[in-house]
BALUM-920998 format. One line per 4 residues: number of its first residue (from 1); for each residue x, y, z of C-alpha. Coordinates in steps of 0.2 Angstrom, whole numbers. Example, Ala and Ser with C-alpha at 12.3 -4.5 7.8 and 13.67 -1.06 7.14 Angstrom:
BEGIN
1) 62,-22,39 ~ 68,-5,36
END
This chain:
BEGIN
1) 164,-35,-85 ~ 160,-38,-68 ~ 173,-30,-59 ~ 168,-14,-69
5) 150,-17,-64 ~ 154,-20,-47 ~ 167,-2,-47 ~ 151,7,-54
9) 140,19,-38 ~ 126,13,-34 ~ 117,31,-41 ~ 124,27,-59
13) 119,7,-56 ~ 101,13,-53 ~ 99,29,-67 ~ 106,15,-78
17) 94,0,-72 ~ 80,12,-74 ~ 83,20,-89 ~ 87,2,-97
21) 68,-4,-89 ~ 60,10,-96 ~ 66,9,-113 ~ 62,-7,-114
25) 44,-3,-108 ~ 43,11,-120 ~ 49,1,-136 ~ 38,-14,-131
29) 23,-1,-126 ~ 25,6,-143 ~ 26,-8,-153 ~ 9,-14,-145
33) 1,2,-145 ~ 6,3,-162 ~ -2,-15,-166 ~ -17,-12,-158
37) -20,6,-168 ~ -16,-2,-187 ~ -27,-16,-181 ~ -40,-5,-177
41) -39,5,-194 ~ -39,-13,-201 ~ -54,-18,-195 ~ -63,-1,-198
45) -58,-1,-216 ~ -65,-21,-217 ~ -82,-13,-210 ~ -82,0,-221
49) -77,-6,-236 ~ -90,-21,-233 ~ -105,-8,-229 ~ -99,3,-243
53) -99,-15,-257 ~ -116,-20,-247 ~ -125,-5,-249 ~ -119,-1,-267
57) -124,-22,-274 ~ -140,-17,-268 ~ -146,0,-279 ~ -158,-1,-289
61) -147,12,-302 ~ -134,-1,-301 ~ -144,-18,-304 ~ -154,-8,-321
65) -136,-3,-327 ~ -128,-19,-323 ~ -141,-29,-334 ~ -141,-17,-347
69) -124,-11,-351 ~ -126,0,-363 ~ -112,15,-367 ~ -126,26,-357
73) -127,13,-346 ~ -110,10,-343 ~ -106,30,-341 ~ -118,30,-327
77) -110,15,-317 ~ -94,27,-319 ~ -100,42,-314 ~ -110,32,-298
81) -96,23,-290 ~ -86,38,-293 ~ -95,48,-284 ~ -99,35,-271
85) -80,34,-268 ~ -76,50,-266 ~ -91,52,-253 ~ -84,35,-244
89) -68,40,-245 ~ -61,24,-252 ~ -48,20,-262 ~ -58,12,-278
93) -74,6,-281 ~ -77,-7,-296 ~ -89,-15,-305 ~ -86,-28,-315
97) -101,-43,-323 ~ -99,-62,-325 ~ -85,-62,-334 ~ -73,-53,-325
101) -74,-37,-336 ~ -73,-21,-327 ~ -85,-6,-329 ~ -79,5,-318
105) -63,9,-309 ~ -54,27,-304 ~ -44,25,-317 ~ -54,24,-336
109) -41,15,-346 ~ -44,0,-335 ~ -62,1,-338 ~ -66,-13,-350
113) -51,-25,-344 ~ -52,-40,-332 ~ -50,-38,-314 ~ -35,-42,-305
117) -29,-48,-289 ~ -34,-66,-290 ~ -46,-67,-277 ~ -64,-63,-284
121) -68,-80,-291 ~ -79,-82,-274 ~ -89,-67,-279 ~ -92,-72,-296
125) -100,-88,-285 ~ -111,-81,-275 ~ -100,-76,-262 ~ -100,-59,-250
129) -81,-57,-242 ~ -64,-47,-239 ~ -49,-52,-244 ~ -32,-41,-243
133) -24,-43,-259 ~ -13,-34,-274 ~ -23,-26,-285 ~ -17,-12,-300
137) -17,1,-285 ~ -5,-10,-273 ~ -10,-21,-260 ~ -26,-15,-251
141) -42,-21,-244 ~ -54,-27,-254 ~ -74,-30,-248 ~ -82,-39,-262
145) -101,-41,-262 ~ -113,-51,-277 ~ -125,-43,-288 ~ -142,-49,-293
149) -156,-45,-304 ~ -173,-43,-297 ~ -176,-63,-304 ~ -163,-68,-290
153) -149,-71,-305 ~ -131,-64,-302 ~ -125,-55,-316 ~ -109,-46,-309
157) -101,-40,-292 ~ -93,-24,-285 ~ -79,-23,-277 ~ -73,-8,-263
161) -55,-7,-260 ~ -46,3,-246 ~ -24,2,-250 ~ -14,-4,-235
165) -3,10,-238 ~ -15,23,-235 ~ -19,12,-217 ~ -3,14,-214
169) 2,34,-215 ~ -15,35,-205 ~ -6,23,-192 ~ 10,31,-191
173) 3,49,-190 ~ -7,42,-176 ~ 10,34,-168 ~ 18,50,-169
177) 12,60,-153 ~ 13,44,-146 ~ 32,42,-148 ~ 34,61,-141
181) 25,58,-127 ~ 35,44,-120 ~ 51,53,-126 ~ 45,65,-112
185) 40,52,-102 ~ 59,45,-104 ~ 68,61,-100 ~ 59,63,-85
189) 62,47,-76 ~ 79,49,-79 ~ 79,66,-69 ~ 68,56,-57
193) 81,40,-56 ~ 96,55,-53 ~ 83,62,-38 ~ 82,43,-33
197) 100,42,-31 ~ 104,55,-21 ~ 93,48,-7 ~ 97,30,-8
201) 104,31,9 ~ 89,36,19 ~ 78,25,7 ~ 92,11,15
205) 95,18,30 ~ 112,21,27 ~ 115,3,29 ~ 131,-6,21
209) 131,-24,11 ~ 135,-33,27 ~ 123,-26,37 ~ 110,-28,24
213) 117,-48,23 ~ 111,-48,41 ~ 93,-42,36 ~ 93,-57,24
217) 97,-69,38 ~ 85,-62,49 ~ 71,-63,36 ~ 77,-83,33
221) 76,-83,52 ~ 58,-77,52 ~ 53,-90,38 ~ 60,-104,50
225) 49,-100,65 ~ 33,-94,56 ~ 16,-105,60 ~ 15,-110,42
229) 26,-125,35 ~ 38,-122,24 ~ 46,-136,11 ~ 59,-128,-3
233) 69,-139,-15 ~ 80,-139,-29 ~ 81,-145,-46 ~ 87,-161,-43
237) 74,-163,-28 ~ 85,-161,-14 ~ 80,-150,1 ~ 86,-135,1
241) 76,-125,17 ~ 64,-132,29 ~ 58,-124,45 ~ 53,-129,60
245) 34,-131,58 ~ 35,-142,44 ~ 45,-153,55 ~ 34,-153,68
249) 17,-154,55 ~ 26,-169,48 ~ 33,-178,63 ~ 51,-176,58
253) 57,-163,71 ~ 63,-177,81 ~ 75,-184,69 ~ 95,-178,73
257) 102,-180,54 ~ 102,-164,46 ~ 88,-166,31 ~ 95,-149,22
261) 103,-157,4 ~ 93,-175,8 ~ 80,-181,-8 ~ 65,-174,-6
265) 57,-193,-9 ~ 68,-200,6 ~ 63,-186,19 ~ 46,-184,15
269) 36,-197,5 ~ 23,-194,-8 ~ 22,-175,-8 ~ 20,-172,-26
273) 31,-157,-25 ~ 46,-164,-37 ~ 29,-167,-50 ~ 25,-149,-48
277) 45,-143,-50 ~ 43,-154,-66 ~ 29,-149,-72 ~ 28,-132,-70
281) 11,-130,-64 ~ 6,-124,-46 ~ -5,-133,-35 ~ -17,-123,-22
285) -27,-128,-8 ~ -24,-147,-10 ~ -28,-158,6 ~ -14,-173,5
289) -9,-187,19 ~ 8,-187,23 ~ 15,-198,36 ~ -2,-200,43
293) -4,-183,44 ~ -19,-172,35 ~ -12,-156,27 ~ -20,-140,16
297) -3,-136,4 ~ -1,-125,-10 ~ 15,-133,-20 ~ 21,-119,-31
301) 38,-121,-44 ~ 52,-107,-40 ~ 57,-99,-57 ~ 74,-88,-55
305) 76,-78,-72 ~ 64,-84,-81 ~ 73,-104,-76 ~ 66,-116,-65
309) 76,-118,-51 ~ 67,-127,-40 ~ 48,-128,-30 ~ 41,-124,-14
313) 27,-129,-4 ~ 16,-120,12 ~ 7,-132,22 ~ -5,-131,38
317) -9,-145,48 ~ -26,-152,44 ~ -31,-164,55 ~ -39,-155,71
321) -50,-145,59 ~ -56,-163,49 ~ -59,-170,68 ~ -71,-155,73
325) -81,-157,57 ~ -81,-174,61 ~ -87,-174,78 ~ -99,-159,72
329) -106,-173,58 ~ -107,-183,73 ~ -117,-173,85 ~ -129,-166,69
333) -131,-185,70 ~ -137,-189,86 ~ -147,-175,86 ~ -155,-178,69
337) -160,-194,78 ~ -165,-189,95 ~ -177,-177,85 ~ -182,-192,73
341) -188,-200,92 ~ -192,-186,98 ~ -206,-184,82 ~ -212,-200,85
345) -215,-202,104 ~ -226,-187,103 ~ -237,-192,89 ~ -238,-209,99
349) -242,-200,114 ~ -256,-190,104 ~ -264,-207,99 ~ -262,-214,119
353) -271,-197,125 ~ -284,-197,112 ~ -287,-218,117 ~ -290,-215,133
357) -299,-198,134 ~ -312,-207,122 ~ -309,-222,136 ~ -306,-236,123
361) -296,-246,133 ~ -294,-262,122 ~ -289,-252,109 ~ -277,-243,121
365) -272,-259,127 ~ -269,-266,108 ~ -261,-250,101 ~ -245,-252,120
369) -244,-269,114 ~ -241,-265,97 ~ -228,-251,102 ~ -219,-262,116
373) -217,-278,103 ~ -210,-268,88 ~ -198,-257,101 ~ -192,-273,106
377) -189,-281,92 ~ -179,-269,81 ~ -170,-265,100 ~ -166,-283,103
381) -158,-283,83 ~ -146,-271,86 ~ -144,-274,106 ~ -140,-292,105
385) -124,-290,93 ~ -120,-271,96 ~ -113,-269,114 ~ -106,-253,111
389) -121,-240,119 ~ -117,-225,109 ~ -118,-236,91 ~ -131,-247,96
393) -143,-233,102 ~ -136,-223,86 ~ -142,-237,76 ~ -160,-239,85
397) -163,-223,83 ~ -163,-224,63 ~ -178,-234,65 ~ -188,-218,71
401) -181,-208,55 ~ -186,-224,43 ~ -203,-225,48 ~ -204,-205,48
405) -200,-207,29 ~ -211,-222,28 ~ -196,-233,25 ~ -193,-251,25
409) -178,-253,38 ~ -172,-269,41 ~ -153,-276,50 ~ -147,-291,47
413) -131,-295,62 ~ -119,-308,62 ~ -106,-309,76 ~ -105,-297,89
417) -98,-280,93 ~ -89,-276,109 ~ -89,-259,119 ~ -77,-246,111
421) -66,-240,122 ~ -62,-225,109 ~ -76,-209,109 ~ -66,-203,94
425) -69,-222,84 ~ -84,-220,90 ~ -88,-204,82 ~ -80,-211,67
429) -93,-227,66 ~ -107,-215,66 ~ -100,-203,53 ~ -99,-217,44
433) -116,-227,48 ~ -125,-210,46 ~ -120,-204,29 ~ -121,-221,24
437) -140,-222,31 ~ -145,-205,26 ~ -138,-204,11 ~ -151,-222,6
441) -164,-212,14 ~ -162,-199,2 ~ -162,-212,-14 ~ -175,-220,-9
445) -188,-204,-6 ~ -196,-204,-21 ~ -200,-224,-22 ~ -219,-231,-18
449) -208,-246,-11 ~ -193,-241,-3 ~ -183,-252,6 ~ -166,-252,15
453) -156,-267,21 ~ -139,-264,32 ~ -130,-281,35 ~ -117,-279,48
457) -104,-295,49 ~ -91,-295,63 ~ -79,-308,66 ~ -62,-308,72
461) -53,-299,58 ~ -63,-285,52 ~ -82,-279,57 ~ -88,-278,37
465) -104,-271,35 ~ -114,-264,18 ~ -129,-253,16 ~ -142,-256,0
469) -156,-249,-7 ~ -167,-248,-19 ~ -165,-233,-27 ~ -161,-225,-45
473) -141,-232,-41 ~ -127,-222,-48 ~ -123,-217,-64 ~ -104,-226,-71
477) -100,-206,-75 ~ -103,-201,-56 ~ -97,-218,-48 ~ -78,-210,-52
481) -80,-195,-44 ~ -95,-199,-29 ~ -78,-200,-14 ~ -73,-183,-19
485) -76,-169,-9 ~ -88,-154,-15 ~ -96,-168,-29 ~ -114,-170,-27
489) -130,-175,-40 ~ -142,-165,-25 ~ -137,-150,-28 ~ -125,-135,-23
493) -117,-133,-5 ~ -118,-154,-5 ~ -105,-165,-7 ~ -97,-168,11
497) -105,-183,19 ~ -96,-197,6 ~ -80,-186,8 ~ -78,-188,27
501) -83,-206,26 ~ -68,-211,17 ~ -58,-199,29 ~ -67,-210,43
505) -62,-224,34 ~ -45,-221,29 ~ -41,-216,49 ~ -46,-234,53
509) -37,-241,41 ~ -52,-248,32 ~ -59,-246,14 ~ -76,-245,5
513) -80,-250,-13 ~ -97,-251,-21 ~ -104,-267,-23 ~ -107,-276,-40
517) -124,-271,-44 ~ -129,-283,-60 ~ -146,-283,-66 ~ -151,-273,-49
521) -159,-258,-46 ~ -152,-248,-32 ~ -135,-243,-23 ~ -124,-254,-10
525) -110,-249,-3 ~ -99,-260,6 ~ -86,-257,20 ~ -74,-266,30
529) -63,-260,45 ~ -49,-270,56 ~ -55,-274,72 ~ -40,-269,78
533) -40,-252,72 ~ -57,-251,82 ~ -50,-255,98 ~ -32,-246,97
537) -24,-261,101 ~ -35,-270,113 ~ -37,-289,112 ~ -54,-287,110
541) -63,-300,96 ~ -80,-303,89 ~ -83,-318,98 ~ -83,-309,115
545) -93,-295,124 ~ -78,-285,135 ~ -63,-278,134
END
């Protein structure tokens, strides 16, 4: 079968490849189109035939009748719904009372008998529905709707019935031009599948098999060298293509063996894209650490004739984009707190001026004592344990925001902290420090009493430090989801301070957890880093003051 396939030209491989595509679109076109048209008249004849029972329950000529059934009577209910169906163009319309009897029905020797089909027991109860059932007509259907006198007492129904075959000539003489028209529609993209054919060879350039092999190694050439990482495995989770960016993104370019065929899991740990392959269900824009490395992948499963084959993943490096927001949260936080001074050195200056344009010079004197002593003691707080002048000075100024806020800011310092040597630790610390901060700010806004306590502890292992207040605290539904990024309770556009925290974090080898909060009100959180992470190295303690 092959050999034949492969002896055929490539003109009648494509008039047949087209040909076979199109009738299958056709036959599956027309099977919908037809199922979309009978359910269509389907649900028009349910509409109708409910209006049609609704309208006719509710006459007035009707409900007299009904209650009276006289041969008169009963001659008038007859005439009615035949003329009714006739004008509705339905199929039958029948009234029968309480007990099932009917009173009138297209055809007069049924009149009298009890009503078939099984399904008007509802009706008899009250009930106002459609049903498709078999009735002396065939199957059809059938609206039934309740009678009631004028005292509210049911004393019959009606029934409206529209046959199913009837639905169905209406359905296939609607198919009908539909099946011409893509017979048409056939015959024409055969003649433009032979038109096709002839000018294969331009459309290919008159390129042979072999050359166009080539193509397919230049293409695989062009994946290996674009900007973009590029992971591909197989079913049983071995590589099977990797270019060069991923092993540069990844920190494996370096290595000499030849990964290609290697388990996914021994290359390149934790990647979840053997899960995806497994699953079946693609991954987008998902920020992942591997090998210490900060990636934005998109994992995807490969699916070759409708079986999975294998998965792939696209990667771009992370890391210099999460250290400029970093550094940006860094900067928005000295100057949040330069301004935070900056506020409250001129509305000092305002009250010096005004003291000594009015020359009251003891209360002058009073008011630069006052300034002077509190300066100094919230500096020598922080200055006497906090070496480092960038975090110390950070620190400091969140006293200036506190009292903007009218908060109660205190530090409580065990230990002290040597210089840090690293600007990019150092920006950490105060990513960290100021979210941490803020963030109590922000809980405590609201409060008449609002107090925020930081204890920093640093010894020789670890500089540990936690943040309280005595805010509303955090819900146990939000405490699951507070470190992820884009989740706030402040509203939209929130959701990144918390986030970069824990990146800060993670980066230093630390971690955070919320303290236990039992029987009190309010937040903590509580963080401790290696010292050694702080220093890269250094032999730099917390019992001593250089480095």
């Amino acid at each position: 079968m092959n050999y034949f396939f492969n002896r055929l030209s490539l003109k009648v491989k494509l008039i047949s490849l087209i040909c076979l595509v199109f009738i299958l679109s056709v036959i599956a076109q027309n099977i919908y189109i037809i199922h979309v048209v009978n359910d269509e008249y389907l649900n028009l004849s349910r509409q109708r035939t409910e209006n049609i029972a609704t309208i006719i329950s509710t006459s007035d000529s009707i409900i007299e009748n009904l209650q009276n059934p006289t041969a008169n009577n009963l001659e008038f209910i007859q005439n009615y719904t035949e003329q009714a169906r006739t004008f509705a163009q339905v199929d039958y319309i029948v009234i029968f009372n309480m007990q099932g009897i009917r009173y009138s029905h297209p055809n007069k020797d049924k009149i009298g008998q009890l009503i078939v089909g099984g399904d008007e027991q509802r009706a008899l109860q009250g009930e106002s529905y459609t049903s498709i059932a078999k009735g002396t007509l065939g199957d059809a259907i059938r609206a039934f709707s309740p009678i009631y006198n004028k005292q509210q007492q049911q004393i019959g129904a009606v029934l409206v019935g529209q046959t199913l075959q009837k639905i169905n000539h209406l359905v296939a003489r609607t198919s009908q031009p539909i099946w011409l028209s893509l017979i048409a529609s056939l015959a024409i993209a055969i003649l433009l599948a032979s038109l096709l054919s002839r000018n294969i060879k331009k459309i290919l350039y008159g390129l042979e098999p072999l050359e166009m092999a080539q193509l397919f190694e230049e293409r695989d050439a062009i994946i290996r060298t674009v900007k973009e990482g590029i992971v591909v495995i197989n079913r049983e989770g071995c590589i099977t293509q990797i270019n060069n960016e991923a092993r540069r993104i990844l920190r494996i370019e370096g290595k000499k063996e030849n990964i290609i065929g290697q388990q996914i899991a021994d290359v390149i740990p934790n990647t979840r894209l053997y899960e995806v392959m497994m699953t079946g269900i693609a991954e987008y824009d998902c920020e992942q650490n591997i090998n210490g490395v900060v990636i934005l992948t998109n994992r995807t499963p490969l699916f070759v004739n409708d079986s999975l084959v294998g998965a792939i993943a696209s990667f771009r490096d992370m890391t210099e984009v999460r250290s400029l927001a970093e550094n940006l949260t860094g900067v928005n936080r000295y100057a949040d707190a330069l301004r935070s001074q900056s506020h409250e050195f001129n509305n000092k200056l305002h009250v010096i001026y005004g003291l000594a344009f009015n020359n009251n010079k003891q209360e002058l004197i009073d008011y630069l004592e006052e300034i002077i002593g509190n300066k100094q003691a919230e500096s020598n707080i922080i200055s006497q344990a906090i070496k480092d002048p960038i975090v110390a000075g950070f620190l400091n100024s969140k006293f200036s925001r506190a009292r903007e806020l009218g908060v109660s800011l205190s530090f409580n310092v065990s230990g002290i902290l040597a210089p840090i040597p690293d600007s990019q630790v150092t920006h950490s610390l105060v990513t960290i420090f100021g979210n941490l901060i803020d963030n109590g700010l922000d809980a405590v806004q609201f409060l008449d009493n609002k107090q925020i306590q930081v204890n920093l502890s640093i010894n020789e292992e670890a500089f540990n430090f936690e943040v309280n207040d005595n805010g509303e605290g955090i819900s146990e539904k939000d405490m699951q989801h507070i470190f992820k990024k884009g989740f706030s309770t402040k509203g939209d556009n929130r959701g990144i301070g918390l986030y970069l925290v824990v990146a800060s974090i993670d980066e230093l080898n630390g971690h955070i957890q919320l303290c236990d909060q039992i029987n009190k009100k309010g937040t903590c959180f509580k963080v401790s880093l290696p010292l050694k992470q702080l220093y890269r190295g250094k032999n730099c303690h917390g019992r001593r003051t250089d480095c």
